[in-house]
N, C-alpha and C positions, 0 to 999 in steps of 0.2 A: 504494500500500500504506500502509495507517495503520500508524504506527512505534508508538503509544502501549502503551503494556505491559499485560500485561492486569490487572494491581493498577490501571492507571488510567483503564478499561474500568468500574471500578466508582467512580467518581469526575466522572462527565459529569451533562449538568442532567438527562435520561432515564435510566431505568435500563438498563443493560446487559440486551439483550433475544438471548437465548445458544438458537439453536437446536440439536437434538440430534441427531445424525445415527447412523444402525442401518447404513449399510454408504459404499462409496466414491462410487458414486453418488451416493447422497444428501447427502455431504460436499460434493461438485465442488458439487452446485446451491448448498448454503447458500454457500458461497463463489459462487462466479459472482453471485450475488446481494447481492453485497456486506459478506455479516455478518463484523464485524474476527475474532471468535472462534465456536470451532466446538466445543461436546460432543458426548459422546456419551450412547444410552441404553440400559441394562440391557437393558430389557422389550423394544425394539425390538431389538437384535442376539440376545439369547437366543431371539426369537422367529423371526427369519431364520435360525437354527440348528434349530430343533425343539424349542425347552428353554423350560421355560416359566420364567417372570422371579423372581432370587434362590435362596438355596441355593447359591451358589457354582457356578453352574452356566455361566458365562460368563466366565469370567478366563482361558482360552486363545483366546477367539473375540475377547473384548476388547484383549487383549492385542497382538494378531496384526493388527486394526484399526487400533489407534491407534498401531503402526510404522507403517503406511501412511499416517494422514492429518499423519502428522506432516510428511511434506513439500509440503502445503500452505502457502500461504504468508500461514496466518492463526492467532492460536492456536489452539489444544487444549485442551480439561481433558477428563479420563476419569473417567467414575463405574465406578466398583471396589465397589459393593456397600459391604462391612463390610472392603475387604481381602482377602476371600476367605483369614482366617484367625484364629483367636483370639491366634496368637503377635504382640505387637507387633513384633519385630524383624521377623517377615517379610514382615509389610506395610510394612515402610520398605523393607526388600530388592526389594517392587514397586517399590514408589513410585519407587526411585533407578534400578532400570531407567527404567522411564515416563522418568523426567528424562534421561536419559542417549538416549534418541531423541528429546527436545524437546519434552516436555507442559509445559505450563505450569499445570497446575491439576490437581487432583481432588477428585471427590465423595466422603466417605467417611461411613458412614451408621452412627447408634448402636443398630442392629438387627441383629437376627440369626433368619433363619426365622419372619419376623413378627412377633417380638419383641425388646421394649428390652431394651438389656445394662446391665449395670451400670455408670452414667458414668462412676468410676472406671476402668473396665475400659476404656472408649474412650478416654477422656483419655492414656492411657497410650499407645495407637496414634498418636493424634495428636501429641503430646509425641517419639515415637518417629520419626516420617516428619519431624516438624521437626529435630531432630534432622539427620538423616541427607542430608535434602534442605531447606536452610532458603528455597530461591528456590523452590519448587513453592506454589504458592496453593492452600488446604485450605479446602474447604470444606466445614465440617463439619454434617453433616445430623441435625437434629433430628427423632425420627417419633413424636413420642408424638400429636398430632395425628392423622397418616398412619395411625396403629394405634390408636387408638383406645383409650390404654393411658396411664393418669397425664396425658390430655388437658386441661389446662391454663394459661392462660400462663404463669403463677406456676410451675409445672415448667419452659415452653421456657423459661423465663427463667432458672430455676436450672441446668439441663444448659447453656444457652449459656456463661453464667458459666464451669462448669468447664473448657469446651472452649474460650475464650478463653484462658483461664488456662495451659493446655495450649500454646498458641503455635495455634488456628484462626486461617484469615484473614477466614473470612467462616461466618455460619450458613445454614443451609438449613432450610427449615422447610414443605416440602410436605404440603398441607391446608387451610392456613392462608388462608381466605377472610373472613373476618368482618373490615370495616373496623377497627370500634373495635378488637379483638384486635391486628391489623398495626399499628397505630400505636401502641398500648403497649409491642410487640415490638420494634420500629425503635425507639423509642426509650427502652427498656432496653438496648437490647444496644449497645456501644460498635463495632460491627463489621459491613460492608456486608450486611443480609439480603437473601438469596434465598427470592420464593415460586416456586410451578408457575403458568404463567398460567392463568388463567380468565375461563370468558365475563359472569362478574359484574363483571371488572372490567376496564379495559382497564390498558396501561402505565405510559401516562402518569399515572391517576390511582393506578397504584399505586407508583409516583413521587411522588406528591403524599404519601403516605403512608408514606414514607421508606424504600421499598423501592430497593433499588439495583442488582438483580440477579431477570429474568425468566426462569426456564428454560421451554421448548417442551415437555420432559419426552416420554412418548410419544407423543402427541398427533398431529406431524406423522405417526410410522409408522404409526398406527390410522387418521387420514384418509387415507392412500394407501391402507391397505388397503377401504376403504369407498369409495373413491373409483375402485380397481380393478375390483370386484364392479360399479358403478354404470354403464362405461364398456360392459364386455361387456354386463349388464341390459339397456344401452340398444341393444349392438348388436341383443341378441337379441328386443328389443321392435321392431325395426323402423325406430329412428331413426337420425339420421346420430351417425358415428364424431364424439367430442367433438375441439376442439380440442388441440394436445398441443405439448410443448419437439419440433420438428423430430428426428427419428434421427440428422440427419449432424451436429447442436448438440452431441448428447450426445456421439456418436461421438467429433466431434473433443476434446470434454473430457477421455476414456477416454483419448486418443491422445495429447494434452501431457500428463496426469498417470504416462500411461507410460514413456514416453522421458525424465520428467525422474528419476535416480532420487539426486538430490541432497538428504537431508534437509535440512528449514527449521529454522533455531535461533528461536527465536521469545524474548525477554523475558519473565520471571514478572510 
Protein backbone atom coordinates (compact mmCIF):
# COMPACT_ATOMS: atom_id res chain seq x y z
CA UNK A 1 0.00 0.00 0.00
CA UNK A 2 1.51 3.56 -0.98
CA UNK A 3 1.36 5.51 2.41
CA UNK A 4 1.94 8.96 0.48
CA UNK A 5 -1.12 11.30 1.16
CA UNK A 6 -2.99 12.25 -1.44
CA UNK A 7 -1.65 16.23 -1.31
CA UNK A 8 1.50 14.22 -2.23
CA UNK A 9 -0.01 12.39 -5.19
CA UNK A 10 0.10 15.73 -6.80
CA UNK A 11 3.70 16.38 -6.17
CA UNK A 12 5.45 13.11 -8.16
CA UNK A 13 7.63 13.61 -11.48
CA UNK A 14 4.07 12.22 -13.53
CA UNK A 15 1.05 13.77 -12.87
CA UNK A 16 -1.33 12.00 -10.72
CA UNK A 17 -3.28 10.12 -13.38
CA UNK A 18 -6.97 9.76 -10.96
CA UNK A 19 -9.34 7.21 -12.52
CA UNK A 20 -13.16 7.72 -11.89
CA UNK A 21 -15.04 5.18 -10.80
CA UNK A 22 -19.53 5.00 -11.52
CA UNK A 23 -20.09 2.15 -9.18
CA UNK A 24 -18.06 -0.75 -6.70
CA UNK A 25 -17.03 -2.61 -9.36
CA UNK A 26 -15.44 -0.42 -11.14
CA UNK A 27 -13.69 0.94 -7.83
CA UNK A 28 -12.36 -2.85 -6.98
CA UNK A 29 -10.71 -2.83 -10.65
CA UNK A 30 -9.18 0.63 -10.55
CA UNK A 31 -7.67 -0.53 -7.39
CA UNK A 32 -6.67 -4.01 -8.06
CA UNK A 33 -4.83 -2.31 -10.67
CA UNK A 34 -2.84 -0.44 -8.62
CA UNK A 35 -4.14 3.30 -8.97
CA UNK A 36 -2.98 4.80 -5.18
CA UNK A 37 -6.32 7.04 -5.49
CA UNK A 38 -9.74 6.51 -6.72
CA UNK A 39 -12.68 9.37 -7.95
CA UNK A 40 -15.56 9.27 -8.64
CA UNK A 41 -17.93 10.59 -11.72
CA UNK A 42 -21.13 12.45 -11.84
CA UNK A 43 -22.05 11.49 -15.43
CA UNK A 44 -21.18 7.89 -14.92
CA UNK A 45 -23.01 7.06 -11.53
CA UNK A 46 -26.07 9.46 -12.59
CA UNK A 47 -26.09 7.57 -15.52
CA UNK A 48 -26.08 3.89 -13.65
CA UNK A 49 -29.16 5.53 -11.95
CA UNK A 50 -31.24 6.74 -14.83
CA UNK A 51 -30.55 10.44 -14.27
CA UNK A 52 -28.86 12.12 -16.75
CA UNK A 53 -25.57 14.17 -15.54
CA UNK A 54 -25.85 17.50 -13.19
CA UNK A 55 -28.85 19.37 -11.64
CA UNK A 56 -28.20 17.84 -8.45
CA UNK A 57 -29.42 14.81 -9.45
CA UNK A 58 -26.83 12.56 -7.97
CA UNK A 59 -25.86 13.52 -4.29
CA UNK A 60 -27.95 10.55 -2.80
CA UNK A 61 -26.45 7.87 -5.22
CA UNK A 62 -23.04 9.68 -4.62
CA UNK A 63 -23.24 9.90 -1.51
CA UNK A 64 -24.27 6.36 -0.77
CA UNK A 65 -21.19 5.32 -3.17
CA UNK A 66 -18.50 6.85 -1.63
CA UNK A 67 -19.42 5.35 2.19
CA UNK A 68 -18.77 2.26 0.21
CA UNK A 69 -15.56 2.98 -1.58
CA UNK A 70 -14.31 4.57 1.37
CA UNK A 71 -13.16 1.36 2.64
CA UNK A 72 -10.84 0.64 0.15
CA UNK A 73 -7.62 0.96 0.89
CA UNK A 74 -6.74 3.73 -1.49
CA UNK A 75 -7.85 7.28 -1.50
CA UNK A 76 -11.15 8.81 -2.50
CA UNK A 77 -12.20 12.29 -3.73
CA UNK A 78 -15.87 12.78 -4.66
CA UNK A 79 -17.08 15.04 -7.29
CA UNK A 80 -20.23 16.79 -5.70
CA UNK A 81 -21.29 18.73 -8.72
CA UNK A 82 -21.66 22.48 -7.34
CA UNK A 83 -22.51 20.83 -3.79
CA UNK A 84 -25.67 20.08 -4.61
CA UNK A 85 -26.62 23.47 -3.06
CA UNK A 86 -26.59 27.38 -3.30
CA UNK A 87 -26.25 27.46 0.60
CA UNK A 88 -22.44 27.49 1.53
CA UNK A 89 -22.99 26.16 4.91
CA UNK A 90 -24.56 23.03 3.51
CA UNK A 91 -22.17 22.08 1.30
CA UNK A 92 -19.59 22.14 4.11
CA UNK A 93 -22.38 20.08 6.09
CA UNK A 94 -21.60 17.50 2.92
CA UNK A 95 -18.22 17.86 2.74
CA UNK A 96 -17.75 17.18 6.64
CA UNK A 97 -19.96 14.05 6.23
CA UNK A 98 -17.80 12.84 3.01
CA UNK A 99 -14.65 13.49 5.66
CA UNK A 100 -16.01 11.81 8.45
CA UNK A 101 -16.39 8.33 6.28
CA UNK A 102 -12.73 9.05 4.82
CA UNK A 103 -12.77 11.06 1.47
CA UNK A 104 -9.80 12.78 1.16
CA UNK A 105 -10.78 15.05 -1.64
CA UNK A 106 -13.50 16.79 -3.64
CA UNK A 107 -14.41 18.04 -6.80
CA UNK A 108 -16.42 21.09 -6.52
CA UNK A 109 -17.57 22.90 -9.72
CA UNK A 110 -18.38 26.82 -10.28
CA UNK A 111 -21.48 25.82 -12.34
CA UNK A 112 -24.77 25.55 -11.86
CA UNK A 113 -27.27 23.87 -14.67
CA UNK A 114 -24.80 24.73 -17.23
CA UNK A 115 -23.85 27.74 -16.19
CA UNK A 116 -21.18 29.85 -14.33
CA UNK A 117 -22.18 31.31 -10.86
CA UNK A 118 -20.86 34.19 -9.61
CA UNK A 119 -17.13 33.56 -8.27
CA UNK A 120 -17.90 35.26 -5.54
CA UNK A 121 -20.68 33.20 -4.80
CA UNK A 122 -18.40 29.90 -5.10
CA UNK A 123 -15.41 31.20 -3.22
CA UNK A 124 -17.79 31.58 -0.43
CA UNK A 125 -18.48 27.60 -0.73
CA UNK A 126 -15.05 26.92 -0.84
CA UNK A 127 -13.99 29.30 1.90
CA UNK A 128 -16.93 27.44 3.68
CA UNK A 129 -15.80 23.44 3.23
CA UNK A 130 -12.39 24.81 4.28
CA UNK A 131 -13.51 26.12 6.96
CA UNK A 132 -15.24 23.26 8.31
CA UNK A 133 -13.11 20.50 6.82
CA UNK A 134 -9.45 22.14 6.46
CA UNK A 135 -7.65 18.25 5.67
CA UNK A 136 -10.30 17.54 2.64
CA UNK A 137 -8.24 18.51 -0.62
CA UNK A 138 -10.79 20.95 -2.88
CA UNK A 139 -10.60 20.99 -5.94
CA UNK A 140 -11.98 23.41 -7.22
CA UNK A 141 -13.39 23.33 -10.81
CA UNK A 142 -13.16 25.97 -13.25
CA UNK A 143 -15.94 25.42 -16.44
CA UNK A 144 -15.86 28.45 -18.25
CA UNK A 145 -13.89 26.44 -20.98
CA UNK A 146 -16.36 23.25 -20.22
CA UNK A 147 -19.23 25.81 -21.06
CA UNK A 148 -18.26 27.67 -23.35
CA UNK A 149 -19.13 30.92 -21.24
CA UNK A 150 -16.28 33.94 -20.59
CA UNK A 151 -13.85 31.05 -22.24
CA UNK A 152 -10.67 32.57 -21.79
CA UNK A 153 -7.53 32.08 -19.98
CA UNK A 154 -7.22 35.45 -18.61
CA UNK A 155 -10.93 34.54 -16.92
CA UNK A 156 -9.60 30.78 -15.71
CA UNK A 157 -6.80 32.73 -14.55
CA UNK A 158 -8.95 35.31 -12.72
CA UNK A 159 -11.68 32.72 -11.16
CA UNK A 160 -8.46 30.50 -10.00
CA UNK A 161 -7.20 33.41 -8.28
CA UNK A 162 -10.36 33.95 -6.38
CA UNK A 163 -10.69 30.30 -5.42
CA UNK A 164 -7.08 30.03 -4.39
CA UNK A 165 -7.69 32.95 -2.38
CA UNK A 166 -10.76 31.08 -0.93
CA UNK A 167 -8.39 28.27 0.60
CA UNK A 168 -8.62 25.61 -3.00
CA UNK A 169 -6.06 23.12 -3.08
CA UNK A 170 -5.89 22.43 -6.53
CA UNK A 171 -7.82 23.86 -9.84
CA UNK A 172 -9.70 21.92 -12.32
CA UNK A 173 -10.17 23.14 -15.56
CA UNK A 174 -11.98 20.56 -17.89
CA UNK A 175 -11.72 21.51 -21.72
CA UNK A 176 -8.66 22.68 -21.47
CA UNK A 177 -6.74 21.14 -24.55
CA UNK A 178 -4.69 23.70 -26.21
CA UNK A 179 -0.89 23.24 -25.40
CA UNK A 180 0.02 26.82 -25.21
CA UNK A 181 -3.37 27.63 -23.06
CA UNK A 182 -2.18 24.66 -20.38
CA UNK A 183 1.05 26.18 -19.86
CA UNK A 184 0.07 29.64 -19.39
CA UNK A 185 -2.53 28.14 -16.89
CA UNK A 186 0.02 25.95 -14.88
CA UNK A 187 1.98 28.56 -14.72
CA UNK A 188 -0.24 31.31 -13.55
CA UNK A 189 -1.90 29.47 -11.03
CA UNK A 190 0.34 28.86 -7.82
CA UNK A 191 -1.76 25.42 -7.37
CA UNK A 192 -1.56 21.78 -8.73
CA UNK A 193 -3.94 21.94 -12.20
CA UNK A 194 -6.12 19.20 -13.15
CA UNK A 195 -7.16 18.63 -16.86
CA UNK A 196 -9.62 15.71 -18.24
CA UNK A 197 -7.27 13.59 -20.32
CA UNK A 198 -7.21 13.56 -23.95
CA UNK A 199 -6.29 11.71 -26.99
CA UNK A 200 -4.39 14.97 -28.07
CA UNK A 201 -2.24 14.52 -25.42
CA UNK A 202 -0.99 11.85 -23.59
CA UNK A 203 0.21 12.31 -19.51
CA UNK A 204 3.25 12.60 -19.45
CA UNK A 205 3.43 15.38 -21.99
CA UNK A 206 0.86 16.81 -20.12
CA UNK A 207 3.27 16.64 -17.28
CA UNK A 208 5.72 18.33 -19.26
CA UNK A 209 3.29 21.14 -19.33
CA UNK A 210 2.82 21.52 -15.66
CA UNK A 211 -0.13 19.69 -15.34
CA UNK A 212 -0.02 17.76 -12.04
CA UNK A 213 -3.38 16.01 -11.93
CA UNK A 214 -5.00 13.74 -14.88
CA UNK A 215 -8.64 12.92 -14.34
CA UNK A 216 -10.30 9.79 -16.56
CA UNK A 217 -13.58 11.95 -16.15
CA UNK A 218 -16.27 9.71 -17.85
CA UNK A 219 -14.47 8.30 -20.22
CA UNK A 220 -13.61 4.88 -18.63
CA UNK A 221 -17.94 4.44 -18.01
CA UNK A 222 -18.75 5.51 -21.84
CA UNK A 223 -15.91 2.98 -23.10
CA UNK A 224 -17.40 0.14 -21.06
CA UNK A 225 -20.57 1.03 -22.36
CA UNK A 226 -19.40 0.97 -26.18
CA UNK A 227 -17.36 -1.74 -25.26
CA UNK A 228 -20.52 -3.62 -23.94
CA UNK A 229 -22.61 -3.09 -27.11
CA UNK A 230 -19.24 -4.26 -29.12
CA UNK A 231 -18.91 -7.63 -27.17
CA UNK A 232 -22.70 -8.85 -27.80
CA UNK A 233 -22.38 -7.01 -31.60
CA UNK A 234 -19.64 -9.56 -31.81
CA UNK A 235 -21.55 -12.21 -30.38
CA UNK A 236 -24.37 -11.67 -32.59
CA UNK A 237 -22.17 -11.39 -35.61
CA UNK A 238 -20.87 -14.60 -35.34
CA UNK A 239 -17.41 -14.24 -33.67
CA UNK A 240 -15.95 -15.79 -30.66
CA UNK A 241 -16.84 -14.26 -27.18
CA UNK A 242 -13.91 -11.44 -26.44
CA UNK A 243 -11.43 -12.14 -23.85
CA UNK A 244 -12.62 -10.89 -20.22
CA UNK A 245 -11.33 -10.39 -16.05
CA UNK A 246 -12.36 -14.39 -15.38
CA UNK A 247 -16.01 -14.36 -13.20
CA UNK A 248 -14.42 -16.03 -10.09
CA UNK A 249 -11.57 -12.76 -10.28
CA UNK A 250 -14.29 -10.46 -9.82
CA UNK A 251 -16.29 -12.61 -7.61
CA UNK A 252 -13.61 -13.08 -5.28
CA UNK A 253 -13.02 -9.11 -5.22
CA UNK A 254 -17.03 -8.64 -4.43
CA UNK A 255 -16.33 -11.37 -1.69
CA UNK A 256 -13.10 -9.56 0.26
CA UNK A 257 -14.71 -6.08 -0.31
CA UNK A 258 -17.77 -7.64 1.48
CA UNK A 259 -16.62 -9.30 4.46
CA UNK A 260 -14.37 -6.57 5.03
CA UNK A 261 -16.75 -3.86 6.56
CA UNK A 262 -13.85 -1.99 8.26
CA UNK A 263 -13.65 1.69 6.90
CA UNK A 264 -10.10 2.88 5.57
CA UNK A 265 -8.90 6.25 7.01
CA UNK A 266 -6.81 7.34 4.25
CA UNK A 267 -4.58 10.97 4.61
CA UNK A 268 -5.68 14.24 2.93
Amino acid sequence: MNMSTFRDLHNTSLPLLLPNAWDVGSALAFAAAGFPAVGTTSFGIAASAGLPDGGRSSKAVTAALVGRLCRLPVHVTADIEDGYSDDPAEVAELVAQLAALGVAGVNLEDSTAGHLVDPAAFASKVAAVKRRSPAVFINARVDNIWFGEEATVDAVLVQAGIYADAGADGIFVPGLVVPEDIRVITDGIGLPVNVLAHPSLTVAELGDLGVRRVSSGSLPYRAAVDAAVGVVNALRDGKQAPAATPYWEMQSRLASFGHDATPSRRTP
